[in-house]
C-alpha positions as CSV (number, residue, x, y, z in Angstrom):
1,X,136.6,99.1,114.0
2,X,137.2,102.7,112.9
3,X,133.7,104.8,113.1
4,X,132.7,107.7,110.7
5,X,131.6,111.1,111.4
6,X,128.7,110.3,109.4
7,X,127.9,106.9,110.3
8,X,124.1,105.8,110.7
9,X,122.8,106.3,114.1
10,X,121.5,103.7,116.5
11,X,117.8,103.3,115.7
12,X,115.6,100.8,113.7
13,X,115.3,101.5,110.0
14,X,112.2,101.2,107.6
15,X,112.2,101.8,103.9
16,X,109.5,102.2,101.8
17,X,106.0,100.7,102.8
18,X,102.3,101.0,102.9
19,X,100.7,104.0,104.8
20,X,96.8,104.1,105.2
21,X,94.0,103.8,107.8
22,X,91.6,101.7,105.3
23,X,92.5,98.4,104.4
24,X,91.3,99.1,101.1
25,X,93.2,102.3,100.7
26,X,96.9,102.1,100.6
27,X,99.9,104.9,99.8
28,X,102.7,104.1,98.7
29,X,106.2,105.4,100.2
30,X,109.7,105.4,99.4
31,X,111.3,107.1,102.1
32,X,113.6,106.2,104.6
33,X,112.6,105.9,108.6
34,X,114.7,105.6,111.5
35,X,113.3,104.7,114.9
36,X,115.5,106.2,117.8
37,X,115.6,103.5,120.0
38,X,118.1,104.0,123.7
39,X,115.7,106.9,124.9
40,X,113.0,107.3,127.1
41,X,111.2,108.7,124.2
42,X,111.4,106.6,121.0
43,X,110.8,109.0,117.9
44,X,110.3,108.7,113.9
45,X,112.4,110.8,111.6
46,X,113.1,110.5,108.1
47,X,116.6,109.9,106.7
48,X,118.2,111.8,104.2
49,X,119.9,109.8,101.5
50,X,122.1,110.6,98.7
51,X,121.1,110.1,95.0
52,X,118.1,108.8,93.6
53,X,115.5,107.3,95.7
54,X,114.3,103.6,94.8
55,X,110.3,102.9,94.0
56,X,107.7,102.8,96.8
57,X,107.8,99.2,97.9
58,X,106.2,96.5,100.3
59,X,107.1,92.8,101.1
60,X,111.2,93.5,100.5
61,X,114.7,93.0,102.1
62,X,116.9,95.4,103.9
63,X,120.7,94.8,104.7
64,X,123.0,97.0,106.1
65,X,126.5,97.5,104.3
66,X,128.7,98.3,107.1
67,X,131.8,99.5,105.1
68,X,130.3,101.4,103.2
69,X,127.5,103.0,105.6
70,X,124.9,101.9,103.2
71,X,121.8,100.0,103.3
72,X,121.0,97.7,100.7
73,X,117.4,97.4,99.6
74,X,116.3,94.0,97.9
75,X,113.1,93.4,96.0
76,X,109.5,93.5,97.0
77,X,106.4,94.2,95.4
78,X,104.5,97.2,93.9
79,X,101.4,98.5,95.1
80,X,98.5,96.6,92.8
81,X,95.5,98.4,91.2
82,X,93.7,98.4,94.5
83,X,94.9,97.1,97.7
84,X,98.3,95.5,99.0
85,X,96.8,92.2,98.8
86,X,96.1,92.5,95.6
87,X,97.6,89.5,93.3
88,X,97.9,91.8,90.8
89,X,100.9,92.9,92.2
90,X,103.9,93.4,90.3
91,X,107.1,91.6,92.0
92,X,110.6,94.5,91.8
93,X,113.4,92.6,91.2
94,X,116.0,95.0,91.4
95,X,118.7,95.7,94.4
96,X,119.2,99.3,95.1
97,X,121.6,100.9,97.4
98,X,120.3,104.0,99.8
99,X,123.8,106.0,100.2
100,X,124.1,107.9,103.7
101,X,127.0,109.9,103.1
């Protein structure tokens, strides 16, 4: 297939999440990771995207869109009141779509 100057590079990608050292303290995160993977070092960076970022989320679905050098992001969960295990949990049902070009 025909490649782009700006394709996405090799690495593993991570949207979104929950940071913390405490299991009952969580932060919630919307950005974008990549994993360089293909190195004898393997190092984090965060991705720049184009237009506006979806809500911090957990517990959701990634796809890559290959024609259109996109990755999809599908549903999840919002951080509750207290911790991520928390029932109270509201479920996102939304797709969004992180643009790299």
């Amino acid at each position: 297939g025909s490649s782009h100057p700006r394709d996405l590079k090799e690495g593993i990608y991570v949207f979104g999440g929950l940071k913390g050292q405490q299991p009952d303290v969580k932060i919630k995160d919307n950005n974008l990771y990549m994993l360089s993977i293909g190195h004898r070092r393997h190092t984090w960076s965060i991705v720049d995207t184009n237009g506006r970022k979806p809500e911090a989320r957990y517990q959701h679905a990634m796809h890559f869109l290959r024609n259109c050098n996109s990755i999809l992001v599908i549903g999840g969960r919002k951080l509750g009141e207290k911790t991520s295990t928390d029932p109270s949990a509201e479920f996102i049902r939304e797709t969004h779509v992180l643009n790299m070009h």
